[in-house]
N, C-alpha and C positions, 0 to 999 in steps of 0.2 A: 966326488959325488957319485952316486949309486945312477945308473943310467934304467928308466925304465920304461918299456914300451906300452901309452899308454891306449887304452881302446877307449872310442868316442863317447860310450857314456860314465866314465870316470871321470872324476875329477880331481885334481892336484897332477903332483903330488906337492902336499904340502909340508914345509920342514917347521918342526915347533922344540919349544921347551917350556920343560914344565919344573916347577921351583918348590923345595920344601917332602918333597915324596920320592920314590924310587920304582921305577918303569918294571915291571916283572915281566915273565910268560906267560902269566895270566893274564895279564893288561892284554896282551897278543891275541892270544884264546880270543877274550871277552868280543875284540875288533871282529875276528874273524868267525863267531857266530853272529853278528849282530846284537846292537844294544839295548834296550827299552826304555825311551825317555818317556816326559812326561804324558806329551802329545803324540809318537809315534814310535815307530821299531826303526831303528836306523839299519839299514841292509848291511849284510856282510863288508867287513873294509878292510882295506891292508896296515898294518902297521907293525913298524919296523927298530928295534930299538937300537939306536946309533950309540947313546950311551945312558950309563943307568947309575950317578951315585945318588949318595944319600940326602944332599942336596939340592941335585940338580940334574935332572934327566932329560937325554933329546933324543927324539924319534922323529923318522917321515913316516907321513898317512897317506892312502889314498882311499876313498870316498866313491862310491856312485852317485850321491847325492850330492845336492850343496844347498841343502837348508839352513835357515838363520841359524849362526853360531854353533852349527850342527858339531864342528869339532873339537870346539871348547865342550858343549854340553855334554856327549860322549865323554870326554874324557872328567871330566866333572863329575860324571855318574858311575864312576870307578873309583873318585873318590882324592882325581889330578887334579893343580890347578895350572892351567896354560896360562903363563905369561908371555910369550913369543909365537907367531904365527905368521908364516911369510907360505905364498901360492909360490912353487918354483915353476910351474906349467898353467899355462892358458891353450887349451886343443893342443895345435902343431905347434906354439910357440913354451920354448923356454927361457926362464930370467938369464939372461947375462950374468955370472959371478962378481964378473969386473964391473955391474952399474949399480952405484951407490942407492941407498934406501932413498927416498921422493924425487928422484932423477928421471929420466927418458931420454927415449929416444926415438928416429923415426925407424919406422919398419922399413925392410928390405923388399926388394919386389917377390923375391922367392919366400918370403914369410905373407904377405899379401896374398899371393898366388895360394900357400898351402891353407891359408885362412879360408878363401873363397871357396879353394875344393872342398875344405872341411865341415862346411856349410853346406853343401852343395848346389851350387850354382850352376846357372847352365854355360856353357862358354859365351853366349849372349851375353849374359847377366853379368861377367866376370870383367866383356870387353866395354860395359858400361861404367863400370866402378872405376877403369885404368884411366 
């Protein structure tokens, strides 16, 4: 897994695939100037091609935004179609590898803690939620 540091108004990153097309450096390009869909201009985003056949292409994305289906429809208007989309990151939290798709678990106090400061709470506010 690609480890990456993310800043509070990003979002993801998110790992997908896409079925029947082949991921270019244009696909790249296209992310990192921003897109034009039909209601908005999607801002600048990262995307990363992990693999690229003729079949079956998988990339991670990350997003400043997180509009409706914002990264299906991106990549739909290049002409992808995403079958797979999984968030590997929530703020300071990361999925677990090892926790099976509709599983959980409970948070740690040190992922709580980094949840609260990521919000920012004041230590009041943080010794109210404990």
């Amino acid at each position: 897994m690609i480890e990456t540091i993310i800043p509070s108004l990003e979002s993801g990153p998110y790992s997908l695939k896409i079925s029947r097309t082949k991921l270019t450096a244009a696909d790249e390009e296209a992310f990192a100037r921003g897109i034009t869909l039909s209601d908005f201009t999607a801002l600048p985003a990262r995307m990363e091609i992990l693999s690229a056949g003729e079949d079956e292409s998988r990339a991670r994305v990350q997003v400043r935004e997180g509009k409706f289906h914002q990264i299906k429809r991106m990549f739909g208007a290049l002409g992808h179609e995403v079958t797979a989309l999984s968030r590997l990151t929530f703020g300071a939290l990361r999925l677990p590898a090892e926790l099976p798709p509709g599983q959980y678990r409970e948070l740690t106090e040190e992922e709580l803690s980094a949840l609260r400061e990521e919000a920012g709470l004041t230590e009041s506010e943080r010794n109210e939620d404990a």
